[in-house]
ROTOR-858344 format. One line per 4 residues: for each residue x, y, z of N, C-alpha, C. Coordinates in Angstrom, 1 decimal, always signed. Layout:
BEGIN
X,Y,Z,X,Y,Z,X,Y,Z  ...;
***
This chain:
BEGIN
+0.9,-1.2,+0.0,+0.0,+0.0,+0.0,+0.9,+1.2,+0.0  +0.3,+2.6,-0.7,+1.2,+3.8,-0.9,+0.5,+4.3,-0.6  +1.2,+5.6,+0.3,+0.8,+6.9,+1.0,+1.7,+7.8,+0.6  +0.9,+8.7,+0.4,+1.7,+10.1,+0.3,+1.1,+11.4,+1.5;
+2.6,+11.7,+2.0,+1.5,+13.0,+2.9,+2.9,+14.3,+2.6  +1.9,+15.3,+2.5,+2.5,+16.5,+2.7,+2.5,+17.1,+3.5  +3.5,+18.3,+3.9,+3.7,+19.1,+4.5,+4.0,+20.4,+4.3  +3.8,+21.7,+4.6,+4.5,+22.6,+4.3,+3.5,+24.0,+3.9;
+2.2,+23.6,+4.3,+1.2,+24.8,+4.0,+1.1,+25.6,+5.1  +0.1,+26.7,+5.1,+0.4,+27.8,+6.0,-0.2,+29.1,+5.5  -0.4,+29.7,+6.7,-0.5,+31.2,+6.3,+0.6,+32.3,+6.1  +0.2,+33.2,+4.8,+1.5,+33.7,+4.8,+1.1,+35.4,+4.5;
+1.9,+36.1,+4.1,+1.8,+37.9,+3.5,+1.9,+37.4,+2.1  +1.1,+38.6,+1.3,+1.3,+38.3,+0.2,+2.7,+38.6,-0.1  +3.7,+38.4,-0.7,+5.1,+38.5,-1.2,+6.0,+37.8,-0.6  +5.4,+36.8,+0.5,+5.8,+36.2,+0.9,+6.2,+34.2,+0.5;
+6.6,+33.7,+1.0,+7.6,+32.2,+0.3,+6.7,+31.0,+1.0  +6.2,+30.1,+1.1,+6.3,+28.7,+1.2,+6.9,+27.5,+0.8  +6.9,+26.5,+0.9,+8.1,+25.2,+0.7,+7.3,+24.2,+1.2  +6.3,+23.9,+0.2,+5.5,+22.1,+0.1,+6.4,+21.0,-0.2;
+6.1,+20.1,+0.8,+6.9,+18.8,+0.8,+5.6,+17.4,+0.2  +6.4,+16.6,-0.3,+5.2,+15.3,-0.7,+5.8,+14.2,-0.5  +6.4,+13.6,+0.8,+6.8,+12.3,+0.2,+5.8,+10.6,-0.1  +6.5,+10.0,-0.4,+5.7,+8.8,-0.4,+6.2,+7.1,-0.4;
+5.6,+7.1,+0.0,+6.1,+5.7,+1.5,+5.3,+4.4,+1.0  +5.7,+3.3,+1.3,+5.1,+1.8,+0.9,+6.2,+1.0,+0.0  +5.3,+0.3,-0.8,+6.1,-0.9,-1.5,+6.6,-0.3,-2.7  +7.4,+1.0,-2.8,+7.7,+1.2,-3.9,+8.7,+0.6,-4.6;
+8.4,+0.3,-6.1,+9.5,-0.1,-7.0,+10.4,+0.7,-8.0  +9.2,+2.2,-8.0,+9.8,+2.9,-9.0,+8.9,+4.1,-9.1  +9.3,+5.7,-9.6,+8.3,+6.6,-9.3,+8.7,+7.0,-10.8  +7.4,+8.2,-11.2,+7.5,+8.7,-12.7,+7.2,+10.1,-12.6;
+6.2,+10.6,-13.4,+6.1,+12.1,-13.2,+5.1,+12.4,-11.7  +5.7,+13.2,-11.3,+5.3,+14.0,-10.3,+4.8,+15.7,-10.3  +3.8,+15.4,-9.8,+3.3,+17.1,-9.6,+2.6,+17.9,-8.4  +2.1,+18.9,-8.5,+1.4,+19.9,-7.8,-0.2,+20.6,-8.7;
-1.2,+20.4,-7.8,-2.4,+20.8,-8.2,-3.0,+21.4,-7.2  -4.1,+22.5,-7.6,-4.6,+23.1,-6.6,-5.5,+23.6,-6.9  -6.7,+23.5,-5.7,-8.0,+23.9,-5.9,-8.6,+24.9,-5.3  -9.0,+25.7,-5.1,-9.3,+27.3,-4.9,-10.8,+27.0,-4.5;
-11.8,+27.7,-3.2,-13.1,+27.1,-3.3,-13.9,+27.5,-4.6  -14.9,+26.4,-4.9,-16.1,+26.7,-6.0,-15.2,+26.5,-7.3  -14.0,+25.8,-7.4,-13.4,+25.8,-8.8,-12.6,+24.8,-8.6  -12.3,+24.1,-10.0,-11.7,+22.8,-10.2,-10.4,+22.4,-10.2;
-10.1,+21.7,-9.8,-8.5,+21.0,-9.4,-8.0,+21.4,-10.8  -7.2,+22.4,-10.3,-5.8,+23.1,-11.8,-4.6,+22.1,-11.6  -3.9,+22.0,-12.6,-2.4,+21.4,-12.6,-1.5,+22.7,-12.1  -0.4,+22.9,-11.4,+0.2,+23.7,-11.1,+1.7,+23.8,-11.7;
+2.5,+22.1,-11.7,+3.7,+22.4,-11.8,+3.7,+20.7,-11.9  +4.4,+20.4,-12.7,+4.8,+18.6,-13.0,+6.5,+18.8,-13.1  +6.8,+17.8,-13.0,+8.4,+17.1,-13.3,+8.3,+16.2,-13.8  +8.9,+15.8,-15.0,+9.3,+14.4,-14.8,+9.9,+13.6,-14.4;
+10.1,+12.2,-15.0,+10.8,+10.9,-14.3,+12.7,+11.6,-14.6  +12.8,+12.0,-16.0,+14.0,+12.6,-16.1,+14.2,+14.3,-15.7  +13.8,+14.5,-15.1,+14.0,+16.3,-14.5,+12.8,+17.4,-15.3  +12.8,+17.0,-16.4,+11.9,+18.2,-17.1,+10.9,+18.3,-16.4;
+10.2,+19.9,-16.3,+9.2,+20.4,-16.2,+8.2,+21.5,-16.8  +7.4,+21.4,-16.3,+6.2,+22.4,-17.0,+5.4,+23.1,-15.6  +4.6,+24.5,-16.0,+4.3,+25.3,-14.9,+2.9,+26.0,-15.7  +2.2,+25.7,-15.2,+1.0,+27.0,-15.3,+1.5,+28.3,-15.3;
+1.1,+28.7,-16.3,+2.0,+30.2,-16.6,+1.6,+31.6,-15.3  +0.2,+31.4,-14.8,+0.3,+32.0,-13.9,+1.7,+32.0,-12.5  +2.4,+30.8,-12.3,+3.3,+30.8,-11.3,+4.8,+30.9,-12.3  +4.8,+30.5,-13.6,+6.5,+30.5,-13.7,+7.0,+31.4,-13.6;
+8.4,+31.7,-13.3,+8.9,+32.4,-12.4,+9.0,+32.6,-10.6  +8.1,+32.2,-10.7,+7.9,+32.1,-9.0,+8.3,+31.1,-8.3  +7.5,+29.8,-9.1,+7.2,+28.6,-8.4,+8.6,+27.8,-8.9  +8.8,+26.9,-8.1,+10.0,+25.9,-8.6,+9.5,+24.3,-7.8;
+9.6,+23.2,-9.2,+9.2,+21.7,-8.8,+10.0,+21.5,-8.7  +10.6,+20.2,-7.8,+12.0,+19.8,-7.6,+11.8,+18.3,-7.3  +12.3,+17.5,-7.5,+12.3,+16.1,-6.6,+13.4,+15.7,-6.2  +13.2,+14.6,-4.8,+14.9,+13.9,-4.8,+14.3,+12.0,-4.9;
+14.5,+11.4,-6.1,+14.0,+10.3,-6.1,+14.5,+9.1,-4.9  +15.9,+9.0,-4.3,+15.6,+8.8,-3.1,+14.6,+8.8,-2.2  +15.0,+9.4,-1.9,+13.6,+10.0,-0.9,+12.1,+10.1,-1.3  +11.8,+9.7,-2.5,+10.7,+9.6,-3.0,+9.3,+11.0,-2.6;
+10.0,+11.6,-2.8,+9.7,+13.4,-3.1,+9.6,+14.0,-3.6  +8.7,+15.0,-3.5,+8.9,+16.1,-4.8,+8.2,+17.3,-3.8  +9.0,+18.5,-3.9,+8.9,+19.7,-3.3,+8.1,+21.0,-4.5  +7.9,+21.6,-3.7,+7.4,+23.1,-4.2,+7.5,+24.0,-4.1;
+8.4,+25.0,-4.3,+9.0,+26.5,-3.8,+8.2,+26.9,-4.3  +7.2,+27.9,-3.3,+6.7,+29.1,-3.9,+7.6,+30.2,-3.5  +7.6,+31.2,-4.2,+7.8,+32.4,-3.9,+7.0,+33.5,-4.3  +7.2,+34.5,-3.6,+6.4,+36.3,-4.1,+5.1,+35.6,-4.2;
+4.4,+35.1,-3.0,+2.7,+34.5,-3.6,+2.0,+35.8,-3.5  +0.8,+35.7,-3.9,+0.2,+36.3,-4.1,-1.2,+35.5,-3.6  -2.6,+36.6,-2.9,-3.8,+36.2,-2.6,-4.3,+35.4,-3.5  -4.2,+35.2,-5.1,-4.8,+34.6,-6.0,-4.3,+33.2,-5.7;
-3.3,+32.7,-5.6,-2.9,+31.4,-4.9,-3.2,+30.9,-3.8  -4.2,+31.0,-3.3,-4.5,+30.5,-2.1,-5.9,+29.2,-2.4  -5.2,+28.3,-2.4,-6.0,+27.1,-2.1,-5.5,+26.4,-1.6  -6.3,+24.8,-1.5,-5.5,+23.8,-1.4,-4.6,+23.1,-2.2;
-3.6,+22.6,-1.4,-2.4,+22.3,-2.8,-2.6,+20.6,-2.7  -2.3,+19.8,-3.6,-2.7,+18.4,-3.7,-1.6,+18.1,-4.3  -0.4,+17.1,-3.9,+0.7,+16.0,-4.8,+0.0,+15.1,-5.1  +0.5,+14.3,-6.4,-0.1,+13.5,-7.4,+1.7,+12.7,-7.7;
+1.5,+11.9,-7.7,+2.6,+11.1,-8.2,+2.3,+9.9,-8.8  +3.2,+9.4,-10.0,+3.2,+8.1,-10.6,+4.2,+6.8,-10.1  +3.3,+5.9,-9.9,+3.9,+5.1,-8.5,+4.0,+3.9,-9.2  +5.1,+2.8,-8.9,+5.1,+1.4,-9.7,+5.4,+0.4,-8.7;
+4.2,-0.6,-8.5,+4.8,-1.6,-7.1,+4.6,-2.7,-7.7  +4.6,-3.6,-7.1,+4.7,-5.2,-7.4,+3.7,-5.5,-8.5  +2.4,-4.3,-7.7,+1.0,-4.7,-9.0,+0.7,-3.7,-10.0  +1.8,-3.1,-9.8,+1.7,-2.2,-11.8,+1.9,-0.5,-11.1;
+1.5,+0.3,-12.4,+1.8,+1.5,-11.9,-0.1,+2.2,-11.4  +0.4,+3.3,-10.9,-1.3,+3.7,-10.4,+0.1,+5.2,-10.1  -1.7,+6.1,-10.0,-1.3,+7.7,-10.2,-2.4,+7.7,-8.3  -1.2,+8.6,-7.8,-2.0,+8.2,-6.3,-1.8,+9.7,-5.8;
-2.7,+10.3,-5.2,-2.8,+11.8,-4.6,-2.3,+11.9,-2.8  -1.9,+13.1,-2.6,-1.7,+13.4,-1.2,-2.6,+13.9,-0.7  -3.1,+14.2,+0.3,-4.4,+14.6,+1.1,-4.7,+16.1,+1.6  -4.0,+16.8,+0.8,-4.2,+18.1,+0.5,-3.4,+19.0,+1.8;
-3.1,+20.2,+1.3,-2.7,+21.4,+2.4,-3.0,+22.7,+2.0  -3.5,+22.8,+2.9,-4.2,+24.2,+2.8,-3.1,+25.7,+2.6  -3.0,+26.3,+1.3,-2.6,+27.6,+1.4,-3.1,+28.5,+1.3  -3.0,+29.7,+2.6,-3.4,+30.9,+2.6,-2.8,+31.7,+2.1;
-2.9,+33.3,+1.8,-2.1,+34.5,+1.6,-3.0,+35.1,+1.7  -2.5,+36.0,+2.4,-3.5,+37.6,+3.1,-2.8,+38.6,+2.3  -3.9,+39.7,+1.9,-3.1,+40.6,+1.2,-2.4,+41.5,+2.1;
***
């Protein structure tokens, strides 16, 4: 069985930094693309920032520049620098990872963390 939990939400100022953590734990054999999604109330789970299994990434053009995906496959992680946020970012942030165990691959979610920013 796979779990993922994150860490790293919070209240902050707007121009202010956070640092989302996702790891994930169980019978892993192998991980693939990894990302960040977030849902804002009354609106639908956006993509925010992916990596892949070889480093590349892609960003919702609202955050590039700002935002940075990172993983350390070790550790079976993938991080999320925000910086300079802004009020419009504030929802819940959700990890999604591509996971491969004994019984094949499956795309498995973290259990959400709440971000704020006050203007």
């Amino acid at each position: 069985q796979v779990q993922l939990v994150e860490s790293g939400g919070g209240l902050v100022q707007a121009g202010g930094n956070l640092r989302l953590s996702c790891t994930a734990s169980g019978s892993i054999v192998g991980t693939g693309t990894m990302g960040w999604y977030r849902q804002a109330p009354g609106k639908q789970r956006d993509v925010v920032a992916l990596i892949l299994g070889g480093g590349g990434t892609n960003y919702q053009d609202s955050v590039k520049g700002r935002f940075t995906i990172s993983r350390d496959n070790a550790k079976n992680t993938v991080y999320l620098q925000m910086n300079s946020l802004k009020p419009e970012d504030t929802a819940v942030y959700y990890c999604n990872m591509a996971i491969s165990t004994m019984s094949g691959k499956k795309y498995y979610w973290g259990q959400g963390t709440q971000v704020t920013v006050s203007s």
